[in-house]
MARBA-462185 format. One record per residue: residue number from 1; residue in one letter; x, y, z of N, C-alpha, C in turn. Coordinates in pm, whole numbers, plus 50000, padded with zeros to 5 digits. Layout:
NUM_A_X_Y_Z_X_Y_Z_X_Y_Z
...
***
This chain:
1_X_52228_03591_58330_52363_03537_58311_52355_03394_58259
2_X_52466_03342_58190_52481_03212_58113_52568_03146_58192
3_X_52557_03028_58268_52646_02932_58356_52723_02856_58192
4_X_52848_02848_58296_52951_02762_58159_52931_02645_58223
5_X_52900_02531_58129_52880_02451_58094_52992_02331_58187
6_X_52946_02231_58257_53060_02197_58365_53132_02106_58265
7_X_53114_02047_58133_53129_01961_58056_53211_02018_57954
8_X_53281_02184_57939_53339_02253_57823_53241_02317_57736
9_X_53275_02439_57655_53183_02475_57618_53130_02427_57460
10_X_53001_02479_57378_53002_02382_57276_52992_02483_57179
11_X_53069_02512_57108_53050_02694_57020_53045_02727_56879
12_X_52976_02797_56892_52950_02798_56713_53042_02927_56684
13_X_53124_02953_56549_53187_03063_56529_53157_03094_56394
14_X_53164_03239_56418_53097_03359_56317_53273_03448_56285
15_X_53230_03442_56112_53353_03563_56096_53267_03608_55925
16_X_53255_03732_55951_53171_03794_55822_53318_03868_55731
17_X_53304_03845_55682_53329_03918_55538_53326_04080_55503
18_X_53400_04162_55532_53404_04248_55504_53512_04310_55402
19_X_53589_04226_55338_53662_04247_55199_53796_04275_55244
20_X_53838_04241_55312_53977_04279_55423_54075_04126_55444
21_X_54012_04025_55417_54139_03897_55444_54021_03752_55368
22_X_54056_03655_55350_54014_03535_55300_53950_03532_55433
23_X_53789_03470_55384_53660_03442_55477_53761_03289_55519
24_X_53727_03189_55448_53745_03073_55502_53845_03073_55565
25_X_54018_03143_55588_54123_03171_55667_54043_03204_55804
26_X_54003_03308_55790_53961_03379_55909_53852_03239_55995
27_X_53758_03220_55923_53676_03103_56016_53780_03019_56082
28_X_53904_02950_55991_53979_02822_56005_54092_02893_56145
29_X_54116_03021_56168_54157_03079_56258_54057_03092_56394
30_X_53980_03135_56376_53878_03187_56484_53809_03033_56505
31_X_53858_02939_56482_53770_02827_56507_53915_02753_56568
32_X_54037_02766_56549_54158_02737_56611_54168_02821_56711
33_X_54156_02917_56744_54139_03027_56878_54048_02968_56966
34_X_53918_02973_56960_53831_02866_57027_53857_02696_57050
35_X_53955_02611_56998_53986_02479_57014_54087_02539_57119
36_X_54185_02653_57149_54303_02652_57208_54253_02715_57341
37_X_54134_02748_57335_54058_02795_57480_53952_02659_57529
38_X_53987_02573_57478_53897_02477_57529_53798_02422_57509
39_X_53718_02496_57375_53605_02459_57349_53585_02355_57219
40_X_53480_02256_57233_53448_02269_57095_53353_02296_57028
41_X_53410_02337_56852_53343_02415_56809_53265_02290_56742
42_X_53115_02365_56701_53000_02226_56681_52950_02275_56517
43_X_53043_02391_56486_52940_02493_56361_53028_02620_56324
44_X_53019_02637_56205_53092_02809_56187_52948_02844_56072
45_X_52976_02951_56095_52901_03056_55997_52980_03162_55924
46_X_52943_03212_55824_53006_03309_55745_52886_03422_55670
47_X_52956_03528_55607_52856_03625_55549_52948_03737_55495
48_X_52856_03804_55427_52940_03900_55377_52864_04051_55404
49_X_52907_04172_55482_52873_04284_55484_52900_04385_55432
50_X_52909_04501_55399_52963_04645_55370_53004_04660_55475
51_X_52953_04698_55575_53003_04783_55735_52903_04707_55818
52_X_52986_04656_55965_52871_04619_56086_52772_04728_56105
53_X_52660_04617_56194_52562_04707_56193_52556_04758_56331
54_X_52523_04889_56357_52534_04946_56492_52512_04864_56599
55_X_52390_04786_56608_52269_04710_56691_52343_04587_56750
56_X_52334_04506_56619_52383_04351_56677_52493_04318_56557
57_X_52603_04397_56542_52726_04372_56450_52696_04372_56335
58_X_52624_04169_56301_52542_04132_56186_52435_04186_56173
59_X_52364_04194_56035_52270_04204_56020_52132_04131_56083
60_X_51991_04228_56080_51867_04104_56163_51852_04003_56113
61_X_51878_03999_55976_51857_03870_55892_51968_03751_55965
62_X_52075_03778_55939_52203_03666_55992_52164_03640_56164
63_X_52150_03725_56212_52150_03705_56358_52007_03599_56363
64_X_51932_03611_56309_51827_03540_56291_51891_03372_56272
65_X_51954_03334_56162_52048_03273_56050_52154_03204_56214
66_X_52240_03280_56230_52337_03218_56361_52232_03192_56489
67_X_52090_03222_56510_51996_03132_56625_51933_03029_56559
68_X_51916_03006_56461_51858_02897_56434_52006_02805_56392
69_X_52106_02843_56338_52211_02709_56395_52243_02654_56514
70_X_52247_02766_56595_52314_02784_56712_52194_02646_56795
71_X_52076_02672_56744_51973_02571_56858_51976_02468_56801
72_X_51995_02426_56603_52019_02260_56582_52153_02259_56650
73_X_52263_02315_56631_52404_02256_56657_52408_02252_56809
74_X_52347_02281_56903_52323_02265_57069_52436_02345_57105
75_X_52497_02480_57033_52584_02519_57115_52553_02580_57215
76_X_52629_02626_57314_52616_02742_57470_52690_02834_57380
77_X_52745_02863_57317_52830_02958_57285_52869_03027_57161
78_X_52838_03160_57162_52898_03212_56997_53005_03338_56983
79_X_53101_03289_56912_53217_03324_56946_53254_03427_56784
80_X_53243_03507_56831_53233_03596_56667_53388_03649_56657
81_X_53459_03614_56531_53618_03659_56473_53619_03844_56479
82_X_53553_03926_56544_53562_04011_56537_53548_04122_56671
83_X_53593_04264_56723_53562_04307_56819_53394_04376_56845
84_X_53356_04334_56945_53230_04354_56943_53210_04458_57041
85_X_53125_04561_57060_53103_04708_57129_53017_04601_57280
86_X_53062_04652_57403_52948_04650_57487_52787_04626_57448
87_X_52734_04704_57396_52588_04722_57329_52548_04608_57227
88_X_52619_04562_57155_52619_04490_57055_52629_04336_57088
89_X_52745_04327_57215_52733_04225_57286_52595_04173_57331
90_X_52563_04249_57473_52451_04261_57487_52306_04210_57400
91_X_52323_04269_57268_52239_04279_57213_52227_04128_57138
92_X_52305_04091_57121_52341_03967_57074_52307_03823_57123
93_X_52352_03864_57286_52303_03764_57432_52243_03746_57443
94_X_52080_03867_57409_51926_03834_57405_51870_03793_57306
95_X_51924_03805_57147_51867_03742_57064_51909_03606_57040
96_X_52015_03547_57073_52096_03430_57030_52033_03350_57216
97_X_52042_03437_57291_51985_03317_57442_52095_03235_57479
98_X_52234_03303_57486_52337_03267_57479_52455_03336_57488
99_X_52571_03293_57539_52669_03366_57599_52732_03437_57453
100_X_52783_03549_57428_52845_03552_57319_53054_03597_57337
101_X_53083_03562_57256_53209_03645_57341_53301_03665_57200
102_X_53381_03803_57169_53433_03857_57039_53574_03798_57070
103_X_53644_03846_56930_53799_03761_56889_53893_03853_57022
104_X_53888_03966_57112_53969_04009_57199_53903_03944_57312
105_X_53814_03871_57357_53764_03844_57495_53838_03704_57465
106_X_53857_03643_57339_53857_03521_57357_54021_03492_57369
107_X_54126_03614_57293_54252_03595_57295_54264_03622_57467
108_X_54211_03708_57525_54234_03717_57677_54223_03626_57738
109_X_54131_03535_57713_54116_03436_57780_54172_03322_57775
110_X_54215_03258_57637_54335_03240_57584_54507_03280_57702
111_X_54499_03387_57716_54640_03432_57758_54629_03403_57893
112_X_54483_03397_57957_54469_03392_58136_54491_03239_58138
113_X_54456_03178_58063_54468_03006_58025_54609_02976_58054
114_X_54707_03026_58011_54852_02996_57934_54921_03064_58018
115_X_54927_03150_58114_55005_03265_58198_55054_03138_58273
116_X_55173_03140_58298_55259_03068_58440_55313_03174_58516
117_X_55396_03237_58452_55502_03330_58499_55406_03405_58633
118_X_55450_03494_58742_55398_03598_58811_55378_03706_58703
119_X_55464_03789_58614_55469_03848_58523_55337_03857_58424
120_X_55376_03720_58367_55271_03696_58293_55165_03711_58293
121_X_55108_03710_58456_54970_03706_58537_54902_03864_58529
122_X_55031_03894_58592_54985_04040_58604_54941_04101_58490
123_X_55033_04073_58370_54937_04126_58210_54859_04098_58169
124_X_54827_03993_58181_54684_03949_58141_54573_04000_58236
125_X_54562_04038_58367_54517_04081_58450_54505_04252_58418
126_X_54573_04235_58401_54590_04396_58302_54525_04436_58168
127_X_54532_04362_58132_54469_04390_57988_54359_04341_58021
128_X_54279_04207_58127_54164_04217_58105_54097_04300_58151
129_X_54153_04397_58260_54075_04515_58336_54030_04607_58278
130_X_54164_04669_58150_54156_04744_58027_54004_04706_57937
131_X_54024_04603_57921_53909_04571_57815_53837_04560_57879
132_X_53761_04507_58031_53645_04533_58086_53623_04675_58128
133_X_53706_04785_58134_53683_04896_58206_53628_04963_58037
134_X_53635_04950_57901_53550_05000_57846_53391_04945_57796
135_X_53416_04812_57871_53248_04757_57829_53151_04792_57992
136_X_53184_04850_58074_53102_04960_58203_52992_05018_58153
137_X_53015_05106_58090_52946_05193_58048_52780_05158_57979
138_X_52682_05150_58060_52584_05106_58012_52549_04967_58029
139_X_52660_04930_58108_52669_04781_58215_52540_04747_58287
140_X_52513_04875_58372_52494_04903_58489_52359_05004_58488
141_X_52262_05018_58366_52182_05097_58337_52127_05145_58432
142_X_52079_05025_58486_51961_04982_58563_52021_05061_58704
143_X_52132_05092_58727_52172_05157_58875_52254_05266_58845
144_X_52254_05326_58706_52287_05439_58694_52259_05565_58759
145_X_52163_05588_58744_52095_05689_58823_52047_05644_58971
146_X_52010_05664_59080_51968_05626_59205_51862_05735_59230
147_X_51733_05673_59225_51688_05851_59232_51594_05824_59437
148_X_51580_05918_59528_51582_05950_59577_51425_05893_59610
149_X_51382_05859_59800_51248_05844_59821_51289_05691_59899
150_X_51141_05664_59965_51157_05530_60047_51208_05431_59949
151_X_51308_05373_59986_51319_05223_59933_51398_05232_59828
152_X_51458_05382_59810_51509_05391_59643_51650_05474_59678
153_X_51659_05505_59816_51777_05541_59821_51881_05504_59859
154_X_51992_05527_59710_52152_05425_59729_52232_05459_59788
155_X_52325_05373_59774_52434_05451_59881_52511_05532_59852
156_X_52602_05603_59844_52679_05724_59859_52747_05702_59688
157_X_52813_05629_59594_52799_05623_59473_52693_05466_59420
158_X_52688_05501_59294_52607_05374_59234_52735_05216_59178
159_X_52669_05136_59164_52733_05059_59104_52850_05072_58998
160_X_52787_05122_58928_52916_05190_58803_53014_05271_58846
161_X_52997_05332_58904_53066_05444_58969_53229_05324_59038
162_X_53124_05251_59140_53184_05186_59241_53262_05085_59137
163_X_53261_04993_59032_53330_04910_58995_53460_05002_58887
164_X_53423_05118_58808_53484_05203_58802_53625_05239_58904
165_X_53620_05300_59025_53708_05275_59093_53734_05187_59151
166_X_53696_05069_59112_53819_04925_59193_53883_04907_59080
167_X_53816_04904_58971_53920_04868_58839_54038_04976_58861
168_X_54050_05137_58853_54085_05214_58859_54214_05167_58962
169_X_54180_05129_59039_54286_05108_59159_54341_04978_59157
170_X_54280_04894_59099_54403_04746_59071_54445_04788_58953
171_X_54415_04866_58860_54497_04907_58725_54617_04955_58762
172_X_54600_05067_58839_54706_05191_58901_54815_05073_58965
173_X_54764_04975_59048_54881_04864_59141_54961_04779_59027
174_X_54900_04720_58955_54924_04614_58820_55044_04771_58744
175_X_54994_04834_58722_55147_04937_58589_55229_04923_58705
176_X_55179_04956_58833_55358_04983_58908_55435_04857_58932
177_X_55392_04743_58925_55414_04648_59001_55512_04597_58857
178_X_55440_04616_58735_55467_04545_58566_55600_04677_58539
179_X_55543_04852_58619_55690_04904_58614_55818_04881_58648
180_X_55814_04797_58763_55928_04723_58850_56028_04592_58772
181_X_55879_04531_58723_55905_04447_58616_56036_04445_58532
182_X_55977_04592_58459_56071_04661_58336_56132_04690_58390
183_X_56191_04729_58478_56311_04791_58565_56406_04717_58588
184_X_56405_04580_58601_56472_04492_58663_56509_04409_58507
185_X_56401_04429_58373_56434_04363_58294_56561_04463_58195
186_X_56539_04596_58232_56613_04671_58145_56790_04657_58231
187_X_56764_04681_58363_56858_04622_58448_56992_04499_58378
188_X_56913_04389_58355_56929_04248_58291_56965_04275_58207
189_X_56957_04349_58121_56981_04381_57967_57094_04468_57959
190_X_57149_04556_58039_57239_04599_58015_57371_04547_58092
191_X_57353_04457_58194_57426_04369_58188_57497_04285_58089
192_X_57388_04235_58013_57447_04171_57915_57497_04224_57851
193_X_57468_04385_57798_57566_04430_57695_57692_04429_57747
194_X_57719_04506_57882_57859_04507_57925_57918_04373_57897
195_X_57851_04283_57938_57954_04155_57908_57940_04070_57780
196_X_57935_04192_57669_57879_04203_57541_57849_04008_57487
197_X_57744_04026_57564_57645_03925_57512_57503_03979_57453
198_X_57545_03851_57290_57470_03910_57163_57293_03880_57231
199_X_57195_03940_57207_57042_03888_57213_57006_03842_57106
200_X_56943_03742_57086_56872_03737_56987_56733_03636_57014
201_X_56653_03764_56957_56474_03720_56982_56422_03670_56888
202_X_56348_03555_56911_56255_03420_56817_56135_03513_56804
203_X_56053_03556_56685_55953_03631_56676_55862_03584_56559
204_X_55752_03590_56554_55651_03525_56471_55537_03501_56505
205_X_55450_03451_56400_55297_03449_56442_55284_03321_56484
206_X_55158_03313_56582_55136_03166_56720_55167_03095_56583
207_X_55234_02979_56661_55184_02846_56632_55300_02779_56498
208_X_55430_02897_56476_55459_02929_56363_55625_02857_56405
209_X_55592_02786_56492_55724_02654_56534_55787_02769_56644
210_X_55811_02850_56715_55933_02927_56769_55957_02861_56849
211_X_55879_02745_56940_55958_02675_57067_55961_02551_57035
212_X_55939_02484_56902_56065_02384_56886_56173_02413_56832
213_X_56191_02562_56749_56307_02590_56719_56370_02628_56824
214_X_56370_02694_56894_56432_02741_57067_56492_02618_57119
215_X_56403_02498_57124_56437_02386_57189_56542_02302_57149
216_X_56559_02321_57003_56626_02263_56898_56787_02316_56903
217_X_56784_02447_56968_56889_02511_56938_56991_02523_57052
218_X_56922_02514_57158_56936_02541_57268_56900_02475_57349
219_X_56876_02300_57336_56863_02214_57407_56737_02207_57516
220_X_56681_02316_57533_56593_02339_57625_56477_02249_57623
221_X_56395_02288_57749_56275_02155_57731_56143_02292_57766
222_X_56104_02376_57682_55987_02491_57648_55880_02376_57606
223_X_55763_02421_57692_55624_02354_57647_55637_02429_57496
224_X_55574_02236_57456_55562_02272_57282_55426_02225_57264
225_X_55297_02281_57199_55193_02193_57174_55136_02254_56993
226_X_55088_02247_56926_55006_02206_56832_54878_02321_56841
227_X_54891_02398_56879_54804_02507_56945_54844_02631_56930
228_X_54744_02787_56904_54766_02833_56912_54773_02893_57033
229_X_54936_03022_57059_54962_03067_57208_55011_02998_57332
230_X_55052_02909_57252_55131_02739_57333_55239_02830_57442
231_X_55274_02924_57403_55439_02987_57484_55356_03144_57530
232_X_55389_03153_57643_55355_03306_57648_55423_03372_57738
233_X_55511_03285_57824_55603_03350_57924_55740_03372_57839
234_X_55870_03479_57868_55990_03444_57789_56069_03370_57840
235_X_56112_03296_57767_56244_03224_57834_56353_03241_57756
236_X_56480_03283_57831_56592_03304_57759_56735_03202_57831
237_X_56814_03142_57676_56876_03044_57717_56969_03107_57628
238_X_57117_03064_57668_57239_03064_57625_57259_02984_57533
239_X_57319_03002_57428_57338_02912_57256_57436_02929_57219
240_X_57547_02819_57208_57655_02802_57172_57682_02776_57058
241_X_57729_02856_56959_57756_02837_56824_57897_02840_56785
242_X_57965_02748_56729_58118_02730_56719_58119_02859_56627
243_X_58251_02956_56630_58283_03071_56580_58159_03168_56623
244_X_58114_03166_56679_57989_03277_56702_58050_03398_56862
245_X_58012_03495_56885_58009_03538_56993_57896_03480_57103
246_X_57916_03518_57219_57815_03455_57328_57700_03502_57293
247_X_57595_03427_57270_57435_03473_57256_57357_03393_57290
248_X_57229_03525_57348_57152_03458_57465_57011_03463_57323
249_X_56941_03356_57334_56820_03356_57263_56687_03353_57358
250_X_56578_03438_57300_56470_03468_57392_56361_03413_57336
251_X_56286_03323_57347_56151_03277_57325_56071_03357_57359
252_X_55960_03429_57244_55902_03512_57320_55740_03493_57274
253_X_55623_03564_57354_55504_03531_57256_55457_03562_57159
254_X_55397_03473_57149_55330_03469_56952_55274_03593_56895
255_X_55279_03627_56778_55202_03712_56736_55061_03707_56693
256_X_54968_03753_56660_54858_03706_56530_54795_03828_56500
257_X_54700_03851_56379_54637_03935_56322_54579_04039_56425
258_X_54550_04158_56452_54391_04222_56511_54467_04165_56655
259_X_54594_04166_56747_54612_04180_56880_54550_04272_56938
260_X_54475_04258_57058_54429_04351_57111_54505_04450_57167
261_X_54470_04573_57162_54600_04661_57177_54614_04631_57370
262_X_54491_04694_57418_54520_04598_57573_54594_04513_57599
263_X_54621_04417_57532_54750_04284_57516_54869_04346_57468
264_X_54853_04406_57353_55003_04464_57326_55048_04546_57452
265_X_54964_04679_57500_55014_04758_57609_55064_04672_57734
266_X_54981_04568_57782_54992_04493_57870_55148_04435_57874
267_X_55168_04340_57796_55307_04278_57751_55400_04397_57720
268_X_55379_04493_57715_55497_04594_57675_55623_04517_57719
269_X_55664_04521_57841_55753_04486_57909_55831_04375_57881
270_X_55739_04261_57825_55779_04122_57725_55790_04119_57621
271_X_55748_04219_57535_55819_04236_57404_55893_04318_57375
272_X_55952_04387_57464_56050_04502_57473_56159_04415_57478
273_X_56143_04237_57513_56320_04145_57444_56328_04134_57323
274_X_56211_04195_57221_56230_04156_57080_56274_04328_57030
275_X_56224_04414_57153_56297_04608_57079_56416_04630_57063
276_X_56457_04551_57205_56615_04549_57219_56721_04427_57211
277_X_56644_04343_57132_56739_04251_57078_56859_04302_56929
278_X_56988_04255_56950_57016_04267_56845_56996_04198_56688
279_X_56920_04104_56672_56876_04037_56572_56772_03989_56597
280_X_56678_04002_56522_56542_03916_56485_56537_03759_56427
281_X_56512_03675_56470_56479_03543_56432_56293_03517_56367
282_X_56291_03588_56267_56102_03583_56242_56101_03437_56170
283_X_56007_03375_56293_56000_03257_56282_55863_03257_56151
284_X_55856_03192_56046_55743_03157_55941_55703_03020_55928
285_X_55598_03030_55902_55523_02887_55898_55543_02892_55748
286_X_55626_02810_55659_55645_02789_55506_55511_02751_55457
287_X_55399_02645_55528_55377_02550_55482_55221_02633_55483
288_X_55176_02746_55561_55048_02841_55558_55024_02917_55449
289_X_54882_02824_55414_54855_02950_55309_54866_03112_55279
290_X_54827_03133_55396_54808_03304_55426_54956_03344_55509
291_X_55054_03291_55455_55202_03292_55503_55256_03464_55509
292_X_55205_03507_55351_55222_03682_55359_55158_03731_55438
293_X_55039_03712_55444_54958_03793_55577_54997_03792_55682
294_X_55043_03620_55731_55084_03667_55882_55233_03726_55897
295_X_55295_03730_55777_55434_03799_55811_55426_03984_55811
296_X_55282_03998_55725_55254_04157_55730_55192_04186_55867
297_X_55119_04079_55919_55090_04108_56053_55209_04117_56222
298_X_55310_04009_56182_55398_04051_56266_55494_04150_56198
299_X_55570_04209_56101_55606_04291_56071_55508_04416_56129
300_X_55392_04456_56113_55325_04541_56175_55312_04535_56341
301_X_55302_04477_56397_55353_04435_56544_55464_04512_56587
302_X_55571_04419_56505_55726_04461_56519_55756_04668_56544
303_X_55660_04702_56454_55669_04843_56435_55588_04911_56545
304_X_55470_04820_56605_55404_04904_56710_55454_04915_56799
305_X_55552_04828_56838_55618_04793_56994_55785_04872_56971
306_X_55845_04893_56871_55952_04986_56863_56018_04865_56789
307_X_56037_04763_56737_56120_04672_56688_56117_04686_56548
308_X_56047_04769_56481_56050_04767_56313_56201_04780_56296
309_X_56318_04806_56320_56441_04868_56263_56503_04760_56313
310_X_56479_04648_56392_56583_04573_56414_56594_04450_56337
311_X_56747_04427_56275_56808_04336_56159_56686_04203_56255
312_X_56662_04154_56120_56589_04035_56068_56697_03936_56011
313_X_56670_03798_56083_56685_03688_55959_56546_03593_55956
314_X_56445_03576_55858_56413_03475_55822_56346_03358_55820
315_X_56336_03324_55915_56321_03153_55934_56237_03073_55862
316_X_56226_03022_55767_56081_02991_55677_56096_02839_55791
317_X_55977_02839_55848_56019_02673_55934_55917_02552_55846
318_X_55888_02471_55897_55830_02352_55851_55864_02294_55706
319_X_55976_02349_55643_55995_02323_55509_55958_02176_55479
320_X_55982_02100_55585_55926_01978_55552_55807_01945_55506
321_X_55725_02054_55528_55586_02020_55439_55562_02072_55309
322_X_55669_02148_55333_55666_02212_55160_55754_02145_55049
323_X_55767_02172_54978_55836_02131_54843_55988_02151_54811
324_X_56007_02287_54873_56143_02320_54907_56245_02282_54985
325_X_56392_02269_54951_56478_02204_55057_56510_02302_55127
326_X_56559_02295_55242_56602_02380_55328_56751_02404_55277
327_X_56764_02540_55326_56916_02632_55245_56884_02756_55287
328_X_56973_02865_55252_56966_03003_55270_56990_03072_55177
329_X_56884_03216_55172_56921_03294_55032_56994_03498_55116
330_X_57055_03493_55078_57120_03620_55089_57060_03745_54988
331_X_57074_03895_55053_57007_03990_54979_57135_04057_54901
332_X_57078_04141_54835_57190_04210_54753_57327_04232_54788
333_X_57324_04254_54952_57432_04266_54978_57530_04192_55024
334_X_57487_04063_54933_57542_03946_55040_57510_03875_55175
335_X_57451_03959_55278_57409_03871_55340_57270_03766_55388
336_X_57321_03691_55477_57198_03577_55480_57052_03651_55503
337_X_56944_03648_55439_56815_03714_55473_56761_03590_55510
338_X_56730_03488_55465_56678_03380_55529_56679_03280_55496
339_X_56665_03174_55603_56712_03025_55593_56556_02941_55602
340_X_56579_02808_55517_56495_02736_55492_56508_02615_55638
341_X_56461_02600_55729_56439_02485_55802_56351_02371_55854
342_X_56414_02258_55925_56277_02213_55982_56273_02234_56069
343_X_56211_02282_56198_56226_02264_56316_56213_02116_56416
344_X_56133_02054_56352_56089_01918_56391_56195_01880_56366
345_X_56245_01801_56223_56357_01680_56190_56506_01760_56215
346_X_56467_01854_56182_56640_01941_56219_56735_01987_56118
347_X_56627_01950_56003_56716_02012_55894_56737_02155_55805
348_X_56800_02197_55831_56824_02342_55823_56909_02408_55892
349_X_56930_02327_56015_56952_02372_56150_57111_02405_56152
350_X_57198_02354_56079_57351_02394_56071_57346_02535_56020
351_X_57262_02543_55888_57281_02668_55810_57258_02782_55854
352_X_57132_02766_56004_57102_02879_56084_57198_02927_56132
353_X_57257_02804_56225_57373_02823_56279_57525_02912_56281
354_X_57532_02857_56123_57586_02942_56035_57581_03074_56008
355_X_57502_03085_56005_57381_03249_55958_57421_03321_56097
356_X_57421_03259_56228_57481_03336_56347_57577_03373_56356
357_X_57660_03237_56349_57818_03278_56333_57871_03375_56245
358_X_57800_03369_56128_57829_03503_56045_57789_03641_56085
359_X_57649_03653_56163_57624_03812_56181_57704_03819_56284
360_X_57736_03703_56384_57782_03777_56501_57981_03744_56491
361_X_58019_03716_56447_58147_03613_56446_58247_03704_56521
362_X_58310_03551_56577_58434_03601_56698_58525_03703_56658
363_X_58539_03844_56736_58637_03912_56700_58750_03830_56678
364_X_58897_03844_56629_59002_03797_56657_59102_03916_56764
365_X_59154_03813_56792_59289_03889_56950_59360_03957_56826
366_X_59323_04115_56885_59460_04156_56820_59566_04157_56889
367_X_59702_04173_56783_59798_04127_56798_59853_04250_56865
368_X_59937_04287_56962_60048_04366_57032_60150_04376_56966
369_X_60233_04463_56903_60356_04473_56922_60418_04489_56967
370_X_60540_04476_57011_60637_04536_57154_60706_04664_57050
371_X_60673_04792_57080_60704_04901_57000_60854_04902_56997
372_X_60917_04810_57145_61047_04852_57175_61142_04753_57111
373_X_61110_04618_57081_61157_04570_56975_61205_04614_56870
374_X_61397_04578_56852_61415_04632_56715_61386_04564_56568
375_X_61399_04659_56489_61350_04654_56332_61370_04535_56303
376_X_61303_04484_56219_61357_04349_56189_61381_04178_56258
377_X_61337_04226_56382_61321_04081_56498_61221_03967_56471
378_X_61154_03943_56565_61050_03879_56550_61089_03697_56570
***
């Protein structure tokens, strides 16, 4: 085993190339994932493959290539942009002499970092059980079998067996407990419809402004940091928009590329305020290069969790770093598809406003007639 380091850890990060997204994006990500878990990073590496290799992901050559950085740059740690098999892990730990840990161990850890809520706890607790209950298998080689004779006989199951069912049984407690959860949140929710109050959910990839826009709008005081996965509990606040109907807005968590599905299943229950919201707020970072990607990545999200069909507006945020003024452009059919803002300085921020009041705008009182009134009165 590898002791963490009482001083933070010091990590080198690996993201290979397999013809699927911009290399240098992916490093400049997976090296922001690792700053938002605490570490720093001392080194990245890159490469380009056809297909991982069964053994140790990378090739013998690179793995060779990431130990000899790994011992000038003095890291404890190598943190690879990709999911890595049990075996491969492993395999990795003994050639590198060093802890290794893939892009889903590190978002988990990430989310166990950031959990406040009770809620919150429990999913992440959840999903990490998920993702440790498939790296078991071959854990435990060495006490797989128990074979029989002085000194060699185990107890009634082996190790694997035995961590097998404890996971098994805090899994089984964690769904009922996260079922109750949903019970009480679907509860909440139809409340509000009766007292037809509008939802509307802030949605987008980490880091992509949603809780200074939340804060902005709705006066609230939501931890804001510079980080990815800054927000991960929901918070929902009431937003008063002159001509608008009553609507409650939900801060919810971030999206990004390759979520572990363990995290998606886990959060079910917390992103089920963005299934059943009536409008989408897709928060965009204007000012990111790879701006389409991450909007194809939460658009793909949106669709895993049941939210692909629900009305969208927009949000291009940080316009302030871009070139463009903030404003709104409407689709064929006239209405607003999306607004240009800042979230920081605040400019944009009427036209959003606007953009509410329009999807949602105050019925008017209809008028009564007194049927019994004659013709012509009034």
């Amino acid at each position: 085993m590898f002791d963490r380091p009482a001083t933070g850890d010091k990590a080198l990060v690996v993201a290979l190339d397999f013809g699927r997204a911009d290399p240098a994006e992916r490093l400049a990500e997976i090296a922001a994932l690792a700053t938002s878990a605490g570490a720093t990073v001392v080194g990245n590496l890159g490469g380009r493959r056809a297909r991982p290799d069964p053994a140790f992901f990378a090739g013998r050559g690179k793995v060779d290539e990431i130990a000899g950085l790994r011992r000038e740059s003095d890291a404890d740690l190598v943190i690879f942009d990709h999911t890595l098999s049990g075996v491969q892990q492993r395999n990795l730990e003994q050639a590198l002499e060093c802890r290794v840990v893939d892009r889903v161990s590190l978002i988990l850890d990430i989310f166990a970092l950031r959990a406040r809520s009770a809620e919150g706890k429990l999913q992440v607790e959840l999903a990490q059980l998920n993702h440790m209950a498939t790296r078991l298998v071959g854990g435990w080689t060495h006490l797989e079998r128990q074979k029989g004779g002085i000194g060699l006989r185990g107890p009634g199951e082996t190790q694997l067996e035995t961590d097998r069912r404890l996971i098994t049984q805090r899994v089984k407690l964690l769904r009922e407990r996260l079922r109750r959860v949903a019970r009480s949140r679907a509860t909440q929710n139809r409340a509000r419809r009766r007292a037809a109050v509008r939802t509307v959910a802030l949605v987008g990839y980490t880091n992509a402004g949603k809780s200074t826009l939340f804060n902005r709008l709705t006066a609230a005081n939501v931890y804001v940091a510079n980080q990815l996965f800054a927000t991960l509990d929901t918070t929902l606040r009431r937003v008063h928009i002159e001509g608008a109907q009553n609507i409650v807005l939900s801060d919810t968590v971030g999206f990004i590329r390759d979520l572990p599905h363990d995290l998606v299943a886990a959060f079910r229950a917390t992103l089920a305020e963005a299934a059943d919201a009536d409008l989408l707020l897709h928060v965009i970072d204007a000012s990111a290069d790879n701006r389409d990607e991450q909007i194809a990545a939460v658009d793909a999200l949106l669709a895993e969790i049941g939210a692909g069909d629900v009305a969208q507006i927009r949000v291009l945020n940080k316009s302030d770093l871009t070139a463009v003024a903030p404003g709104v452009e409407r689709d064929g059919c006239g209405k607003i598809s999306s607004v240009r803002v800042s979230a920081v300085s605040g400019a944009g921020l009427p036209e959003l406003r606007a953009a509410l009041a329009e999807r949602f705008p105050v019925s008017p009182v209809p008028v009564i007639e007194n049927p019994d009134a004659p013709e012509g009165s009034g």
